[in-house]
C-alpha positions as a printed NumPy array, in Angstrom:
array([[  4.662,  10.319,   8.695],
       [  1.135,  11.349,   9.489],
       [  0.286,  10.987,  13.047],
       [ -2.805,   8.335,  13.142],
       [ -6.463,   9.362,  12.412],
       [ -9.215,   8.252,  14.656],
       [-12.38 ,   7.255,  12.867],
       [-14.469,   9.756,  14.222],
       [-12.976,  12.119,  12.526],
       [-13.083,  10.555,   9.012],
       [-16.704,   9.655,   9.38 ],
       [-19.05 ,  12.385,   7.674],
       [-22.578,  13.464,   8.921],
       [-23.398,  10.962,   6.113],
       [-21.574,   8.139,   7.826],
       [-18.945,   7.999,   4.598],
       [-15.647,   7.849,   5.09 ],
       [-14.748,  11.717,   4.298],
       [-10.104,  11.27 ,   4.674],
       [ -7.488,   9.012,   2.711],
       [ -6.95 ,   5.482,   4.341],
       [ -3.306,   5.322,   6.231],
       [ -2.448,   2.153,   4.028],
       [ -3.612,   1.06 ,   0.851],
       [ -2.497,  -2.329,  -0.166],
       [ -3.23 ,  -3.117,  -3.899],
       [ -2.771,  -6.68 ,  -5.476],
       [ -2.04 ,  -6.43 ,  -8.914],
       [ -4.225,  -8.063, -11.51 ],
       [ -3.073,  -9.476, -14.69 ],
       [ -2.857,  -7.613, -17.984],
       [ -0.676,  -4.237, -19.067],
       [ -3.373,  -1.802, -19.048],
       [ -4.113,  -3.321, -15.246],
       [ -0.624,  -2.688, -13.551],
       [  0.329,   0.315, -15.565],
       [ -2.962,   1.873, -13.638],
       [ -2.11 ,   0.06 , -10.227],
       [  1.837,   1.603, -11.033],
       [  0.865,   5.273, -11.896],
       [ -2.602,   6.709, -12.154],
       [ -3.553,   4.888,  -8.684],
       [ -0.214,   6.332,  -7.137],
       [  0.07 ,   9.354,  -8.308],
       [ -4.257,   9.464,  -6.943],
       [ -3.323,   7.716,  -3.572],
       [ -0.249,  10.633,  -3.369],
       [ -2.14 ,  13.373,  -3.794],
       [ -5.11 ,  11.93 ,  -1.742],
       [ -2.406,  11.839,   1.343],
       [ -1.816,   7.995,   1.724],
       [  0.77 ,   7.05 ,   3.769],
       [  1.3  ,   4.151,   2.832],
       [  0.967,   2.098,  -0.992],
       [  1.788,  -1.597,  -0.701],
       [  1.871,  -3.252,  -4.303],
       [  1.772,  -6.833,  -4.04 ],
       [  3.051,  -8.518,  -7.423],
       [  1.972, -11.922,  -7.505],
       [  3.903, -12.836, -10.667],
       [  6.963, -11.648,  -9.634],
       [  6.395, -12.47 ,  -5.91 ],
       [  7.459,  -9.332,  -4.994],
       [  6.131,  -6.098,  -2.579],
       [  6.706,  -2.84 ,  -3.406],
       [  6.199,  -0.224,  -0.739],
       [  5.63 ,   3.539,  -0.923],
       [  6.216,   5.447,   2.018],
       [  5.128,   9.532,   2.085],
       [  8.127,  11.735,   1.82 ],
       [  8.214,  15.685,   0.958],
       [  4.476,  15.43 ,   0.627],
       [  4.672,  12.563,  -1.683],
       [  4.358,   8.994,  -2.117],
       [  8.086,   7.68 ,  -2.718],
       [  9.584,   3.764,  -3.381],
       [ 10.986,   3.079,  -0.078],
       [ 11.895,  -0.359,  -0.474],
       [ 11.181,  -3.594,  -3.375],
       [ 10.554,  -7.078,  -1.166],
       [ 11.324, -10.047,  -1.967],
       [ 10.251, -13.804,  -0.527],
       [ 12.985, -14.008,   1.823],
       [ 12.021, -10.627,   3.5  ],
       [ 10.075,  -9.457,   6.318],
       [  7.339,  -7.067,   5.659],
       [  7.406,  -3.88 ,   8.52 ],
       [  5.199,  -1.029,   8.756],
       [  5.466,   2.132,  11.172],
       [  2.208,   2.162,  10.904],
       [  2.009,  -1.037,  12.536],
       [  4.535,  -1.215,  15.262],
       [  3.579,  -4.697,  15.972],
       [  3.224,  -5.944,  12.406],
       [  5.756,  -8.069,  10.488],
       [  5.296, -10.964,   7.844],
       [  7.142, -12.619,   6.1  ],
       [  7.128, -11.609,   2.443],
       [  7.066, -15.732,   1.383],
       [  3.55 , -15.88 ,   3.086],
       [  1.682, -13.556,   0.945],
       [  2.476, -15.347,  -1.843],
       [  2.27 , -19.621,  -0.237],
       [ -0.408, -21.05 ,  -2.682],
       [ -0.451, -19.359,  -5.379],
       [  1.155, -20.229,  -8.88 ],
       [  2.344, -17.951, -11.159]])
């Protein structure tokens, strides 16, 4: 796992953001051609970028699907479903349940 990155040291003389984010967390939108990009060609960019972290929320399905960087890559660590607990090393403090990203919404 990377170790954490202040902000000063992301922020260019332009005051842009000039590193990859520790977490990205991506709710997928309807449609095919929409999750095949979230699934792949924003993965495989987030991976090479040097995310830690890819959190794919799947509203349909109710599900998360986290990514976790391993041998230099982003790798399915784990699928979650309602009656989990979402965690985060990034986050030692963070937790939520899985059920609550999802209370509201129809499929």
């Amino acid at each position: 796992m990377a170790q954490f990155r202040p902000i000063a040291t992301a922020l260019g003389k332009d005051g842009k953001l000039h590193t990859s984010p520790e977490l990205v967390i991506e709710v997928l939108s309807p449609g095919a051609v929409n999750e095949r990009r979230d699934r792949e060609a924003k993965l495989k960019l987030y991976s090479r970028r040097g995310v830690d972290e890819y959190w794919i929320l799947d509203w349909l399905r109710r599900r998360v699907e986290v990514f976790r960087r391993k041998n230099a890559q982003l790798e399915l660590i784990a699928t979650l479903a309602e009656a989990d607990t979402l965690t985060t090393p990034l986050l030692p403090a963070f937790a939520c349940a899985v059920t609550g990203l999802f209370s509201g919404l129809s499929a």
